[in-house]
PyMOL Python script that loads the backbone (N, CA, C, O; Angstrom):
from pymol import cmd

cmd.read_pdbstr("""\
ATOM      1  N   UNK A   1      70.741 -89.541 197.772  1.00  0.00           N
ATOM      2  CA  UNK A   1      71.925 -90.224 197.271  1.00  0.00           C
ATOM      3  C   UNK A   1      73.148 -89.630 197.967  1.00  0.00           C
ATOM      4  O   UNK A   1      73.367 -88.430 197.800  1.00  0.00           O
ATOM      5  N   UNK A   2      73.911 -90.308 198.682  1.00  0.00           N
ATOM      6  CA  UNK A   2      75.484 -90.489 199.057  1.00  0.00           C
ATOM      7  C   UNK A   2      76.551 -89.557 197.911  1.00  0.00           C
ATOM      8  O   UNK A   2      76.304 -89.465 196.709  1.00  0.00           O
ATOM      9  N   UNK A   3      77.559 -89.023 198.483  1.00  0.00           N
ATOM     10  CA  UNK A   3      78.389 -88.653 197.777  1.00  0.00           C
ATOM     11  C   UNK A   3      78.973 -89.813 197.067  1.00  0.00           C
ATOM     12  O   UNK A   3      79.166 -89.708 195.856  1.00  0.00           O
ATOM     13  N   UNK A   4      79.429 -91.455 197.995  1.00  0.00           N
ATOM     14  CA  UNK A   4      80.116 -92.359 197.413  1.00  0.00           C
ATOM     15  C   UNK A   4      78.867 -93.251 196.792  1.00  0.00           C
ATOM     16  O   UNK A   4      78.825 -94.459 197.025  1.00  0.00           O
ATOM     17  N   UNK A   5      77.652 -92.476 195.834  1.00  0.00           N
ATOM     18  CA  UNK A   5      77.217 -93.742 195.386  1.00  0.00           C
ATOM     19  C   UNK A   5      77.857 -93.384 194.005  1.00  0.00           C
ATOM     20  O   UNK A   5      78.518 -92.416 193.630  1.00  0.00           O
ATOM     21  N   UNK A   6      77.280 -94.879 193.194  1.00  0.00           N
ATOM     22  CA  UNK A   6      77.908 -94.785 191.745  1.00  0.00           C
ATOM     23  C   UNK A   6      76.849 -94.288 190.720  1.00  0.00           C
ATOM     24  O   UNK A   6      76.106 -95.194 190.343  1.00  0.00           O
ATOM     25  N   UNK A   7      76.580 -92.957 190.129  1.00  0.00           N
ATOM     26  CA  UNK A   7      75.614 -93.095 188.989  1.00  0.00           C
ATOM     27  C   UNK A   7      75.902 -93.532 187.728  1.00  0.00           C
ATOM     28  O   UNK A   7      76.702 -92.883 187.054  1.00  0.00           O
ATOM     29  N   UNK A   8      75.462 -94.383 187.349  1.00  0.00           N
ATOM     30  CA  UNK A   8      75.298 -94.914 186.343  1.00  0.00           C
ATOM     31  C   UNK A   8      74.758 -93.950 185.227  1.00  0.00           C
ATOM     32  O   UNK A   8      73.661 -93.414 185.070  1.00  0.00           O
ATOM     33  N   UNK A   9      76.002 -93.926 184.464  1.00  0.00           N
ATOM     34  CA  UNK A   9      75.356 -92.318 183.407  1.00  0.00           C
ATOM     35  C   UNK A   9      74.655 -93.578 182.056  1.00  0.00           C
ATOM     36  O   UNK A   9      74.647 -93.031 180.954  1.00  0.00           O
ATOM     37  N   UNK A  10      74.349 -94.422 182.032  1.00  0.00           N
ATOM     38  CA  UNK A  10      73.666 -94.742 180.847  1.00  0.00           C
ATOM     39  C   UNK A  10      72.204 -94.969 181.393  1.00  0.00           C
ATOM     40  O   UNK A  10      71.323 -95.492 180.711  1.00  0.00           O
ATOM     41  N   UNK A  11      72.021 -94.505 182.747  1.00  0.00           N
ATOM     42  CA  UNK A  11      70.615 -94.329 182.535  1.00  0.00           C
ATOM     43  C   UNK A  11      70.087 -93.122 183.026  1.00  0.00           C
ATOM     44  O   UNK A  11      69.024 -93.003 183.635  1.00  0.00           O
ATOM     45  N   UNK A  12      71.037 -92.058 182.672  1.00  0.00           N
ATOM     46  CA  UNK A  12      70.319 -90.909 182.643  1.00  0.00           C
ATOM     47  C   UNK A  12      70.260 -90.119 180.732  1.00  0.00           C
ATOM     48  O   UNK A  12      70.999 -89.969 179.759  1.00  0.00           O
ATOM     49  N   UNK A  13      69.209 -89.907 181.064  1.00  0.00           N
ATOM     50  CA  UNK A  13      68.596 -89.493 180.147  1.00  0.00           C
ATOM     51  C   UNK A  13      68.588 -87.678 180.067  1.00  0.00           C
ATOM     52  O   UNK A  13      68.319 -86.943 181.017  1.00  0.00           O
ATOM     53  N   UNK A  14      68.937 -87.265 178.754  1.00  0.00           N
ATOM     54  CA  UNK A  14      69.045 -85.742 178.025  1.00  0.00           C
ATOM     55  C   UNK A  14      68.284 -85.237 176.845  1.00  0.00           C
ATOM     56  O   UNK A  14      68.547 -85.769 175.767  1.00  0.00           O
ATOM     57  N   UNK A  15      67.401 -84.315 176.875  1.00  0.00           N
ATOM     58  CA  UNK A  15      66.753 -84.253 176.004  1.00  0.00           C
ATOM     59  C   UNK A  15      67.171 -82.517 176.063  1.00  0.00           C
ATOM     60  O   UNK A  15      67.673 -81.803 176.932  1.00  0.00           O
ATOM     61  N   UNK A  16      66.678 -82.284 174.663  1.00  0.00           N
ATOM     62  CA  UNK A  16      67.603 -80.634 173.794  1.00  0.00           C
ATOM     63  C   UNK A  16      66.625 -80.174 173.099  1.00  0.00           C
ATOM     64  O   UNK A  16      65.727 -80.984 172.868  1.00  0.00           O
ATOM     65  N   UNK A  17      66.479 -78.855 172.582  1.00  0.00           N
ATOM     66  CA  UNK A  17      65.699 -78.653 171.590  1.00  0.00           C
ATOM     67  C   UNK A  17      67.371 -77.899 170.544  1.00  0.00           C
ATOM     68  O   UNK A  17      68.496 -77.596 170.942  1.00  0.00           O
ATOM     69  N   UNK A  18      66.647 -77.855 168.993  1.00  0.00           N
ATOM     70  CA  UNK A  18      67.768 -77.298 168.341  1.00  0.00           C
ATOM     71  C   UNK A  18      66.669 -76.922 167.185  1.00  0.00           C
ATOM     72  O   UNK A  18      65.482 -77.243 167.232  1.00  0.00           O
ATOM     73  N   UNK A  19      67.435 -76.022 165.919  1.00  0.00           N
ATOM     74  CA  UNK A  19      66.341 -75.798 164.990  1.00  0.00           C
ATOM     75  C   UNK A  19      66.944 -77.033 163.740  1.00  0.00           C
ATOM     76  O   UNK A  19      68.080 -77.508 163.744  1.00  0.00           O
ATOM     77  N   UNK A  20      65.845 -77.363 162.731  1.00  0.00           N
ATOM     78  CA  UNK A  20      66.264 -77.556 161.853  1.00  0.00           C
ATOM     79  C   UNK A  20      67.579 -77.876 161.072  1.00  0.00           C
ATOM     80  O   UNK A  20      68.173 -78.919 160.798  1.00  0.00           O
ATOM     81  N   UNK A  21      67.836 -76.252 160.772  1.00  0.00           N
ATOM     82  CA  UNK A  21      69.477 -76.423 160.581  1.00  0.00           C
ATOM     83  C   UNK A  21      70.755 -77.109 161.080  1.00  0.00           C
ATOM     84  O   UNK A  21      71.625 -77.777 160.521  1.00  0.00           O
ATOM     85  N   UNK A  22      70.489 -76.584 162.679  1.00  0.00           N
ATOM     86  CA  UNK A  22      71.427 -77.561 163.726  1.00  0.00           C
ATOM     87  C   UNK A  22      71.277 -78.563 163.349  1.00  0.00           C
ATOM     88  O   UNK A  22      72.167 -79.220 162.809  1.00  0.00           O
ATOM     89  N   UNK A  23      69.928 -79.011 163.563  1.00  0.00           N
ATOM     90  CA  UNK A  23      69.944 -80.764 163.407  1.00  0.00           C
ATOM     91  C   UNK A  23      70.755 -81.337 162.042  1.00  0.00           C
ATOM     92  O   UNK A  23      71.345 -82.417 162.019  1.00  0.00           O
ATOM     93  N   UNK A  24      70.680 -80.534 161.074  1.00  0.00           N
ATOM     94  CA  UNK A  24      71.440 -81.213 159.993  1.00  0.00           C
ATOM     95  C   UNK A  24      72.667 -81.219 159.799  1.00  0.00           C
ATOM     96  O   UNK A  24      73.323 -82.030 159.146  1.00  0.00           O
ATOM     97  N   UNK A  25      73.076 -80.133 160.475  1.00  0.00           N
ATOM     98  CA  UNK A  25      74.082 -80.225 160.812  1.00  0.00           C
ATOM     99  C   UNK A  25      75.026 -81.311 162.050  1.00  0.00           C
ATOM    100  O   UNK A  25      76.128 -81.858 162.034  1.00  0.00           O
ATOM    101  N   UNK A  26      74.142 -81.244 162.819  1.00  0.00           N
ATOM    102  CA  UNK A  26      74.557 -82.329 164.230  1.00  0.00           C
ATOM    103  C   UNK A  26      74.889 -83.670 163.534  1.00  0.00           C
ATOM    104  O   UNK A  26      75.853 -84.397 163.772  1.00  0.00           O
ATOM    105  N   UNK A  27      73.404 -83.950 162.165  1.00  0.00           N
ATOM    106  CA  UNK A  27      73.819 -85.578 161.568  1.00  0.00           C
ATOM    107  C   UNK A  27      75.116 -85.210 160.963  1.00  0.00           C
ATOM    108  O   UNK A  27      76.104 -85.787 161.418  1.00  0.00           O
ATOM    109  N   UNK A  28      75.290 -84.310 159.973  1.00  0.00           N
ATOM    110  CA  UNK A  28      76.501 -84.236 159.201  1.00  0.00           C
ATOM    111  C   UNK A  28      77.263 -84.392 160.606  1.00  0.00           C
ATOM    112  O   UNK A  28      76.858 -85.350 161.264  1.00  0.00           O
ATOM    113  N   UNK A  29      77.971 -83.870 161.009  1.00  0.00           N
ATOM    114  CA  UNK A  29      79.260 -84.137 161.949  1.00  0.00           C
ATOM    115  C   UNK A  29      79.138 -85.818 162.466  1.00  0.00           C
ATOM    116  O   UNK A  29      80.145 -86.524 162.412  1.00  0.00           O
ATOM    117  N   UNK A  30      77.910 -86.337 162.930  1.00  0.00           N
ATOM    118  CA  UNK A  30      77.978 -87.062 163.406  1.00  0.00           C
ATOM    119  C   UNK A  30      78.552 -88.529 162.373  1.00  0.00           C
ATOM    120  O   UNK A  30      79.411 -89.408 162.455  1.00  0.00           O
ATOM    121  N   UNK A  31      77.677 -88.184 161.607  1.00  0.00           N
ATOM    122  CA  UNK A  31      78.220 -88.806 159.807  1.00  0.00           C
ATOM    123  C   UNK A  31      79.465 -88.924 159.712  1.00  0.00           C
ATOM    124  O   UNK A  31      79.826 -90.101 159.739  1.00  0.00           O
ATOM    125  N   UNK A  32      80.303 -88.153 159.606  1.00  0.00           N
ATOM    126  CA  UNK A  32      81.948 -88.023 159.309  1.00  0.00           C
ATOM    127  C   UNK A  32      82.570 -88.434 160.530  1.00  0.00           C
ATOM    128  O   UNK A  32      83.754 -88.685 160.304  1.00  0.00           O
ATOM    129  N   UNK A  33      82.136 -88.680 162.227  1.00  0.00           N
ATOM    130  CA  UNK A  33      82.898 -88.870 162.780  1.00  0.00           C
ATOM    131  C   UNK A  33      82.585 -90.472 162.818  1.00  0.00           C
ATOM    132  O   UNK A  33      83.384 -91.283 163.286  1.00  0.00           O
ATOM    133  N   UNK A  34      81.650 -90.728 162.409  1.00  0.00           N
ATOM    134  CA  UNK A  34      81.386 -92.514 161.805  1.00  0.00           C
ATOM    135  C   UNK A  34      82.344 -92.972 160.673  1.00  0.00           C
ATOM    136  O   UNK A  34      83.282 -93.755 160.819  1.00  0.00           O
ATOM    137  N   UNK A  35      81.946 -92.336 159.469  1.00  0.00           N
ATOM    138  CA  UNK A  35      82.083 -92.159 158.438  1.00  0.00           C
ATOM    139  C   UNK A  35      84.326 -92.494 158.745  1.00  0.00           C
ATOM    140  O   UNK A  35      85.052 -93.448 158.466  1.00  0.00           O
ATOM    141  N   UNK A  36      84.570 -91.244 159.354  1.00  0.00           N
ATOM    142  CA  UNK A  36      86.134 -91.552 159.453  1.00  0.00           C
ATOM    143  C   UNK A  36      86.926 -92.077 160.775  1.00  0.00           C
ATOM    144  O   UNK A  36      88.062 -91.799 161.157  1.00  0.00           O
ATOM    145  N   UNK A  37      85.698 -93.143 161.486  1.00  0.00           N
ATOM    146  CA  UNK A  37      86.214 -93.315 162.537  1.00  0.00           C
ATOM    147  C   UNK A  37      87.442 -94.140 162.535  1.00  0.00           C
ATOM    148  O   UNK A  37      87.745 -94.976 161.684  1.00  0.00           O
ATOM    149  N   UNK A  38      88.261 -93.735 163.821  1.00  0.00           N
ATOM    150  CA  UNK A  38      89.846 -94.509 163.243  1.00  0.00           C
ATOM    151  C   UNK A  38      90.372 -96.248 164.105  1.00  0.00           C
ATOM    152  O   UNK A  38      91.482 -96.693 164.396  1.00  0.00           O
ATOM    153  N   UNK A  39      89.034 -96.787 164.264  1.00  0.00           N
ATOM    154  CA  UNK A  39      89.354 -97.640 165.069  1.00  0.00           C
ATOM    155  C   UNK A  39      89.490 -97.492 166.682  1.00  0.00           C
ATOM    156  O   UNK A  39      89.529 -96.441 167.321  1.00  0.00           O
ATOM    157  N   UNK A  40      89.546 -98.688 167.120  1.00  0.00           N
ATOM    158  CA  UNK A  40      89.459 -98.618 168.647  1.00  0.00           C
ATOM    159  C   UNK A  40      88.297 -99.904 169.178  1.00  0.00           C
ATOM    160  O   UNK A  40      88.215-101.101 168.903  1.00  0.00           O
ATOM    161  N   UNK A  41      87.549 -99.054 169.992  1.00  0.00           N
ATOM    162  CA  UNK A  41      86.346 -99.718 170.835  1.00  0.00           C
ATOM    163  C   UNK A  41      85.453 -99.952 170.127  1.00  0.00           C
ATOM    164  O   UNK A  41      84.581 -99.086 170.046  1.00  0.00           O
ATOM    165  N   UNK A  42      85.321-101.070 169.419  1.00  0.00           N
ATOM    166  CA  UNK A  42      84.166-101.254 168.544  1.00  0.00           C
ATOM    167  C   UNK A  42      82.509-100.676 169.095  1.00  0.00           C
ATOM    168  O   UNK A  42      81.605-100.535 168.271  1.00  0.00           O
ATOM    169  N   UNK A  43      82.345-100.439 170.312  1.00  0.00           N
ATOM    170  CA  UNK A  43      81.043-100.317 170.699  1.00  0.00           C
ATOM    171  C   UNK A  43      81.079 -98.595 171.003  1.00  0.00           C
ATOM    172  O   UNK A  43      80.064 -98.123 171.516  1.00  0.00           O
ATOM    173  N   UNK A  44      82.197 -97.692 170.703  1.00  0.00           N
ATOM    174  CA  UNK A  44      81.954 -96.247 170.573  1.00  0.00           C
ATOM    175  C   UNK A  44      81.813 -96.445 168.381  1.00  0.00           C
ATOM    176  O   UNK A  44      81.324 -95.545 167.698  1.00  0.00           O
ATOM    177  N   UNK A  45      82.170 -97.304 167.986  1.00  0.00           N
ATOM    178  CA  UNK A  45      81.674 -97.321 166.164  1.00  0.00           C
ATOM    179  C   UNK A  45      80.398 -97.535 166.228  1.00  0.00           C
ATOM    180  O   UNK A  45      79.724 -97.030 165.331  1.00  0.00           O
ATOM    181  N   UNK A  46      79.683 -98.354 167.315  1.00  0.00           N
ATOM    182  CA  UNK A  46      78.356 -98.620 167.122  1.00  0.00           C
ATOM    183  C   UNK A  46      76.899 -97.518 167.801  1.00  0.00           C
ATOM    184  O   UNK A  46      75.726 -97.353 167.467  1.00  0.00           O
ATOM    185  N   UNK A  47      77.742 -96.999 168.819  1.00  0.00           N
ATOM    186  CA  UNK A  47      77.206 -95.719 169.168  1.00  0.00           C
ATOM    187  C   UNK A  47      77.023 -94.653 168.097  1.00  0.00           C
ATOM    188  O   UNK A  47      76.022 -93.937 168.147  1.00  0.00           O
ATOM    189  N   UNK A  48      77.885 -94.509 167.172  1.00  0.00           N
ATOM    190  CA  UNK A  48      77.853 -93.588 166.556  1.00  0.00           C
ATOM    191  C   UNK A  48      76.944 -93.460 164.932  1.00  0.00           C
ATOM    192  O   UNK A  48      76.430 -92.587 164.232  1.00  0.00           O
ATOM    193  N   UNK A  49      77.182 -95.075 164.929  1.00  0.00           N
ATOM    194  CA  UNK A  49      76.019 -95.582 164.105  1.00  0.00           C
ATOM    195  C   UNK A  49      74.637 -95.436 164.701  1.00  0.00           C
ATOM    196  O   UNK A  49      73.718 -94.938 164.051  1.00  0.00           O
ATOM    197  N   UNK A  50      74.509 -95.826 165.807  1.00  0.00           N
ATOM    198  CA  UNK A  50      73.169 -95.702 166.699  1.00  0.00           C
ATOM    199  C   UNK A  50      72.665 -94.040 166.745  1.00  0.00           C
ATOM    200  O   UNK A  50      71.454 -93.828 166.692  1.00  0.00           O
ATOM    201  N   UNK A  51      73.668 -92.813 166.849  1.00  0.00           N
ATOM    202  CA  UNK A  51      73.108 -91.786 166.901  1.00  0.00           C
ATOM    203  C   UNK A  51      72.782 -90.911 165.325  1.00  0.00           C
ATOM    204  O   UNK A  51      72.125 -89.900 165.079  1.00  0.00           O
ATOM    205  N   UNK A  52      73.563 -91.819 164.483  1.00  0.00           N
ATOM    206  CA  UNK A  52      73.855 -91.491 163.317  1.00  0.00           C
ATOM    207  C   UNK A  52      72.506 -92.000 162.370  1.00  0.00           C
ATOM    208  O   UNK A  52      72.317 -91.437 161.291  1.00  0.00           O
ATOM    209  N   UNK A  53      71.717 -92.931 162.761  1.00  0.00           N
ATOM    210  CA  UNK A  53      70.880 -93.617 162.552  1.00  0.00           C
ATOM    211  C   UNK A  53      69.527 -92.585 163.115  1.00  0.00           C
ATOM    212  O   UNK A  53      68.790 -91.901 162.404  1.00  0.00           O
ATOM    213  N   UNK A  54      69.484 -92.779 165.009  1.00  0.00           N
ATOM    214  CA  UNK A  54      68.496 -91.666 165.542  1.00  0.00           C
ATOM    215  C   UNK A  54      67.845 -89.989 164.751  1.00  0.00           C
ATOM    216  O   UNK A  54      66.767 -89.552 164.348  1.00  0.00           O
ATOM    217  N   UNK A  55      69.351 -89.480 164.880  1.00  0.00           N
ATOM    218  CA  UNK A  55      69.494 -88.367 164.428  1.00  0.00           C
ATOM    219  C   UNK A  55      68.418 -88.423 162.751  1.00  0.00           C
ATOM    220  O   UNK A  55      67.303 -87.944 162.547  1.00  0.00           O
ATOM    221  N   UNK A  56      69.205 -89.093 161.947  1.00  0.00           N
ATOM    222  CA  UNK A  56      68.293 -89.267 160.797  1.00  0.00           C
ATOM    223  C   UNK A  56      66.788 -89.169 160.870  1.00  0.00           C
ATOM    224  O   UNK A  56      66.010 -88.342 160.394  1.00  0.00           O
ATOM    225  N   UNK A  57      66.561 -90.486 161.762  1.00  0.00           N
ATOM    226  CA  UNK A  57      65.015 -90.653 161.818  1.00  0.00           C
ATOM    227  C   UNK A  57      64.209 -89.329 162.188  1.00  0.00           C
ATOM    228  O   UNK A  57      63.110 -89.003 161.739  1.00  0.00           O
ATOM    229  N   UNK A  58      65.041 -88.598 163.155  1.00  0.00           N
ATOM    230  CA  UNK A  58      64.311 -87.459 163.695  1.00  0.00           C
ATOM    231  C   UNK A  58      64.676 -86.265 162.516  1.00  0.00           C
ATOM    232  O   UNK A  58      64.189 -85.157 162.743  1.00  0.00           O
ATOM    233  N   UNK A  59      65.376 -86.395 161.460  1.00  0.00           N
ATOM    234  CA  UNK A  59      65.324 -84.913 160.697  1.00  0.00           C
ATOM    235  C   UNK A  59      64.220 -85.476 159.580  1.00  0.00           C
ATOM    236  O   UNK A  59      63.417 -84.676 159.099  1.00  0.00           O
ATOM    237  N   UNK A  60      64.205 -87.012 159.146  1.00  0.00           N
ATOM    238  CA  UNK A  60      62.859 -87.067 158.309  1.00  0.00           C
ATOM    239  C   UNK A  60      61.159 -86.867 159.160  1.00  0.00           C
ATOM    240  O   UNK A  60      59.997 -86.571 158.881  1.00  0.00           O
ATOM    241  N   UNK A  61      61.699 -87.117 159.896  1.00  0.00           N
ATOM    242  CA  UNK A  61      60.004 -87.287 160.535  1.00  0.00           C
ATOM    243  C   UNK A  61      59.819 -85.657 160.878  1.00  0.00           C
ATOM    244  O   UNK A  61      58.666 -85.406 161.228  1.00  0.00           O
ATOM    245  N   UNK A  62      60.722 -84.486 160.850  1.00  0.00           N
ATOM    246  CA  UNK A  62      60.552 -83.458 161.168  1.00  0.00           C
ATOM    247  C   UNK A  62      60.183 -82.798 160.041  1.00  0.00           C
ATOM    248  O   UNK A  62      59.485 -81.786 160.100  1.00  0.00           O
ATOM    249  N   UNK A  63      60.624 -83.319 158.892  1.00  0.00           N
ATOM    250  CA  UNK A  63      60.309 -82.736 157.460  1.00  0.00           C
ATOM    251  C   UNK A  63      59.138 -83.440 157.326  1.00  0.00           C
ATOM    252  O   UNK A  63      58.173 -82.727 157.050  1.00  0.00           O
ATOM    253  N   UNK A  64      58.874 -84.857 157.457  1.00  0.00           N
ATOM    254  CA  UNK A  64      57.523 -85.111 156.838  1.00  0.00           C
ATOM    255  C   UNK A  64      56.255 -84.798 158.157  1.00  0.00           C
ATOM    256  O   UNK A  64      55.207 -85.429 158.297  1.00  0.00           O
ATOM    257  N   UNK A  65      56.715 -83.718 158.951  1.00  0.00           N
ATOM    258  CA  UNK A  65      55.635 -83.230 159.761  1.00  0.00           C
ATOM    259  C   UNK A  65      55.368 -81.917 159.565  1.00  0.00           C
ATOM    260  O   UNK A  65      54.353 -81.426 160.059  1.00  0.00           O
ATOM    261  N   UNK A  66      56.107 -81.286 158.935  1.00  0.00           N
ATOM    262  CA  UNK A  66      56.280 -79.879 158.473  1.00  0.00           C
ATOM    263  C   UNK A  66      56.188 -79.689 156.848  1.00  0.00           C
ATOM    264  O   UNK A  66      56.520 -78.679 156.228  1.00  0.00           O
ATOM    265  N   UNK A  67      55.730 -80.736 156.384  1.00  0.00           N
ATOM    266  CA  UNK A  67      55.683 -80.754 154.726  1.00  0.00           C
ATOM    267  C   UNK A  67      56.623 -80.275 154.138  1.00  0.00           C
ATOM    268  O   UNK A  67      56.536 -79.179 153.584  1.00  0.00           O
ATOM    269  N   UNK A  68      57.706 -80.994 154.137  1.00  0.00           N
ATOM    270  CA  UNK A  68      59.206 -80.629 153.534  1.00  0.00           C
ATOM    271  C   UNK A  68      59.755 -81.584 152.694  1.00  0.00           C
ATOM    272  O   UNK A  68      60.803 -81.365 152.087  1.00  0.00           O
ATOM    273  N   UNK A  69      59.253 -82.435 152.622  1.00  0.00           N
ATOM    274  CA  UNK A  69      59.296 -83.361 151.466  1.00  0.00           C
ATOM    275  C   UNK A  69      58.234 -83.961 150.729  1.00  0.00           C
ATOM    276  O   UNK A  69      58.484 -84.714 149.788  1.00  0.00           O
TER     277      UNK A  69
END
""", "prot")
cmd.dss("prot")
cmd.show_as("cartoon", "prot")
cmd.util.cbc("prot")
cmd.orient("prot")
């Protein structure tokens, strides 16, 4: 790849590890910055629903793989 090409950052992909805690924490923040978002770009409100949503799925499926609920 060229210095002048264009990457396209929505198709690169990031993956993290974090513990538990973080993660509940990561939804909480992510929660409130939904939760009190102040308007604007409707499609950064829907992102945040989208990670706000993700995030969730991955702290239940981490508890119901670890027998935590």
């Amino acid at each position: 790849m060229s210095e002048f090409e264009h990457i396209d950052e929505e198709t690169i992909e990031v993956t993290f590890s974090c513990s538990l805690p973080t993660l509940r924490k990561l939804l909480e923040c992510v929660n409130t910055c939904h939760k009190n978002w102040p308007g604007g770009d409707p499609e950064e409100q829907e992102q945040l629903f989208a990670m706000k949503t993700a995030l969730f799925v991955l702290l239940y499926n981490t508890l119901i793989k670890n027998d935590l609920v």
